[in-house]
N, C-alpha and C positions, 0 to 999 in steps of 0.2 A: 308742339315741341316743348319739352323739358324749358322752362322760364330762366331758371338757374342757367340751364346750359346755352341758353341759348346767347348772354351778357357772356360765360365763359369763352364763346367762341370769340367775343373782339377783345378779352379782358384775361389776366392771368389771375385774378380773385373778384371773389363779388364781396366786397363792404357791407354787413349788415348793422341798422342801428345800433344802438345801445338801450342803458336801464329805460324804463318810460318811470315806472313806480317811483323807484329811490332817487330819479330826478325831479320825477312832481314834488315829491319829501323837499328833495331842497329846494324848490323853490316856492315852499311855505303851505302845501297842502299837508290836512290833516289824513292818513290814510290807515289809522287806526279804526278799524273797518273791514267786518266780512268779507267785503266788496273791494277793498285794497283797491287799485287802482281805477276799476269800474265805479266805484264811486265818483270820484273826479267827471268820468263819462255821464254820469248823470247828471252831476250839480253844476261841472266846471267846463264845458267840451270844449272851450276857446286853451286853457292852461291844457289842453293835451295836442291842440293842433300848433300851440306853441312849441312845444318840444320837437314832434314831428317836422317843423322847419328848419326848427335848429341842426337836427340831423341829417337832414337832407344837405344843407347847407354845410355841414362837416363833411361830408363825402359820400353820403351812406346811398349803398345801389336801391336798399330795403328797407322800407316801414314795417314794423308789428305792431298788429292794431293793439288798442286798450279793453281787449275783451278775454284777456287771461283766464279774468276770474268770474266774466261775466256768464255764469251761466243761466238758463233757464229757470229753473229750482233757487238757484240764489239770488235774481232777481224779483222771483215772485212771491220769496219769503221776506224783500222787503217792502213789498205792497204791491207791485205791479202786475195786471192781467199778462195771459199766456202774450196778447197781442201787440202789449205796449214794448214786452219784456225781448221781445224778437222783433222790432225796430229799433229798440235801443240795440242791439249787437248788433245788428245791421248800418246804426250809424257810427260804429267805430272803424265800418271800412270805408264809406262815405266820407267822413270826417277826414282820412287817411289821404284818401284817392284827392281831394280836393287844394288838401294842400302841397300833394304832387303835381298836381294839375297844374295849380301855380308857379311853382316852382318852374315847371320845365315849360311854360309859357316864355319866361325871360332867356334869351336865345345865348347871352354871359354865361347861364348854366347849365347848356349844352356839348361844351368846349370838351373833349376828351370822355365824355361821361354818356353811358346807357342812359333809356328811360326807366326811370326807379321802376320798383313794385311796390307793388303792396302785397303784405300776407296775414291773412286771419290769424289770429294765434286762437288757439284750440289747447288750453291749459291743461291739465290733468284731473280729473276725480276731487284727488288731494285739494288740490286748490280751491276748491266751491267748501271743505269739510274745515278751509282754514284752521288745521291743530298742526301744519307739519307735517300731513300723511304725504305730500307732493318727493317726502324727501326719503317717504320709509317704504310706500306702494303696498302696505297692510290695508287692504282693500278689504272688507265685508262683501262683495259684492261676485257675482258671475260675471263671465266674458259676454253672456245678451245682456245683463241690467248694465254693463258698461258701454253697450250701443246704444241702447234706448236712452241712456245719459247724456251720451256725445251727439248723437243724431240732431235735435234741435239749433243748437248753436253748428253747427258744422250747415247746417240746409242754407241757415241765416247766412251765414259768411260767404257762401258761396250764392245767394241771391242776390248778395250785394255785390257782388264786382269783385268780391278779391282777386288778385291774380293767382294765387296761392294759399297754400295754408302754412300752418308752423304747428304740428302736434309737438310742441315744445313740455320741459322737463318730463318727461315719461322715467317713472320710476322704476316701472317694470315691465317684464314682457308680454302678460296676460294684458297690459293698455295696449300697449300699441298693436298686438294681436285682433285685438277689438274695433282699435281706429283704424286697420287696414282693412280690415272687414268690411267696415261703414265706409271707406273712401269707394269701395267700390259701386256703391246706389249714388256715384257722384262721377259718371262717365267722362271724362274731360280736361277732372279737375288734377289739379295735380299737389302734393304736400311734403315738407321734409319732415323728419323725424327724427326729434333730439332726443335724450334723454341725460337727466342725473343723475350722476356716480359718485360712488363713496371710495373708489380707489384709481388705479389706474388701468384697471381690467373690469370688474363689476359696474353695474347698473345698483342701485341704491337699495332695489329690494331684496338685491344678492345675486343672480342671472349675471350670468359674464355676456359683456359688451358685445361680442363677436357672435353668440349666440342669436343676439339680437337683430345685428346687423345682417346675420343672413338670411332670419325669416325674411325683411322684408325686401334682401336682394332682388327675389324675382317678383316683385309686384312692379307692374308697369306704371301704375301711377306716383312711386313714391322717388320724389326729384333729386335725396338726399338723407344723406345719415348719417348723425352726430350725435353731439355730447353738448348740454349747455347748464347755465348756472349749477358750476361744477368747479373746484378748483383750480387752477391755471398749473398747478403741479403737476396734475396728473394728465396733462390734455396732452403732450406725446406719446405717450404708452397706450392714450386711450383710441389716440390716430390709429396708431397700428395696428390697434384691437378691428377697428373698422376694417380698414384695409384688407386685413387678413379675409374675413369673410364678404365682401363687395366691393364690384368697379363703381358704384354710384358713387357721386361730387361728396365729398365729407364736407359738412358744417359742425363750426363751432363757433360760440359766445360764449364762454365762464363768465365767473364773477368775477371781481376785481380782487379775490384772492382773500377777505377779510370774511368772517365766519360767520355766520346767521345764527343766533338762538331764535327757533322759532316760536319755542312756550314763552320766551320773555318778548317774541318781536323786536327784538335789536340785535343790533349789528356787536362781535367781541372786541373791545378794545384792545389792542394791540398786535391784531393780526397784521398778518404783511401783505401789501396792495401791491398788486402787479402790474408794472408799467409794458401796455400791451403793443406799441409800437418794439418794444426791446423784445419780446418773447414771439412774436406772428411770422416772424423768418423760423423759426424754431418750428413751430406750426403749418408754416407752410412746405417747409422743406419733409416733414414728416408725410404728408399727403392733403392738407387740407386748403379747400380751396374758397370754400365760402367762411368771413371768418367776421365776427361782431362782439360785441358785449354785452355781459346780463347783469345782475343786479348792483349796484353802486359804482357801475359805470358811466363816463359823459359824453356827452360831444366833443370834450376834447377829447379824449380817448380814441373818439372815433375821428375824429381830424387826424391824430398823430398814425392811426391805421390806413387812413386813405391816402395819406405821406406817403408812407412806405410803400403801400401797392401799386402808387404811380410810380417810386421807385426801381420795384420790377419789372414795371411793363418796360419800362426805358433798357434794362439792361437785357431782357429777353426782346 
């Protein structure tokens, strides 16, 4: 059964984490680095199974591991064998799973709440090429050299126990064309699929959302389909873009609304941050049912969202 669906049947949202990166940032990791938050999984794993608790402990149904950007190719271009390089992504669901483990050990944190998951996150191309491309989808590449890319880290994640995957920010429709392809040499497994937008109808590399959303309507294994680290502006118009082509669970996580320069690696001063407890009725009333935060969002973010969703369940 569908993992998503299956928390939906006692729950009217599934709660997913928040940032993992821009919270290591704040709490004093350097992630200026190819490897962005995969770094930290190599040098620091305790500082990322700390966040993971914190979120759990914010309300969150969902971990996403710290293997964004870990991929095969950019692990081994910082020194690691094929072998070492796919244990390290395999311990980012290990890592994950352990500190759910705990978690749901203490029977206090049972009270009204699913058993978490965990889902691999399965980052984009982009993301291993670290220039930005995760936001533009100008890919050099074919729809096979973009399986034989994902294949690796996708084996890993799903031998390590993920319950799930997250082919998360997908730029365009030749990726995740590719990653439904690959999901399929993974009989079982089941994965949602977000992508980033640059409006309230397009996908980043240009492809309208809905376009999108229907290829992978009829694939049995895909749990869900969304939009993430993406503007909080655009996230109703982008609901409906779903909707219109698929019955699957919509998920979404924006960003907290403040604007990435990716050539400078910083965040723009003086964007405006979206307080997500105030916009997720907005979101949920539009269709969406799985809902989290991506980048420069917290735990508290995600507390003030799990607020609210208990709020629902009360009135429904």
């Amino acid at each position: 059964m569908n993992p998503l669906e299956a928390i939906l049947s006692g729950q009217p949202v599934v709660i997913l984490d928040g940032a993992l990166a821009t919270e290591l940032e704040a709490r004093g990791c350097n992630l200026d680095d190819p490897l962005w938050s995969a770094k930290v999984l190599l040098e620091a794993p305790e500082r990322i199974a700390a966040v993971h608790a914190d979120y759990f402990a914010a309300g969150a149904d969902v971990a996403i591991t710290a293997s964004y950007q870990a991929s095969l190719p950019g692990l081994m271009r910082r020194g690691l064998n094929a072998e070492d390089a796919l244990a390290l992504i395999g311990r980012s669901v290990t890592l994950a799973v352990e500190v759910r483990d705990a978690f749901w050990r203490q029977p206090a944190n049972r009270v009204g709440r699913s058993r978490p998951l965990v889902a691999g996150s399965v980052g984009p191309y982009g993301a291993y090429l670290a220039d930005g491309s995760e936001y533009r989808g100008d890919y050099d590449l074919s729809e096979d050299e973009l399986v034989d890319f994902h294949r690796p880290r996708m084996a890993a994640l799903v031998a390590a126990g993920a319950d799930l995957l997250a082919c998360e920010t997908l730029p365009c429709l030749a990726e995740a064309r590719a990653l439904a392809r690959l999901l399929d040499e993974f009989p079982g497994t089941w994965a949602w699929f977000s992508f980033s937008a640059r409006d309230g109808a397009h996908v980043c590399h240009g492809e309208p959302l809905a376009d999108c959303a229907a290829l992978l309507d009829g694939h049995p294994q895909v749990a869900a389909v969304g939009v993430n680290c993406t503007a909080p502006v655009f996230v109703p118009d982008l609901i409906r873009a779903v909707r219109s082509a698929t019955a699957k669970p919509i998920v979404v996580y924006p960003n907290s609304g403040e604007s990435y320069d990716p050539e400078a690696r910083t965040w723009r001063n003086g964007s405006r941050r979206t307080a997500f407890a105030d916009a997720a009725p907005d979101w949920y009333a539009a269709g969406a049912r799985i809902i989290g935060g991506c980048c420069r969002t917290t735990p508290a973010d995600i507390a003030a969202l799990a607020c609210w969703a208990r709020s629902v369940r009360r009135e429904e």
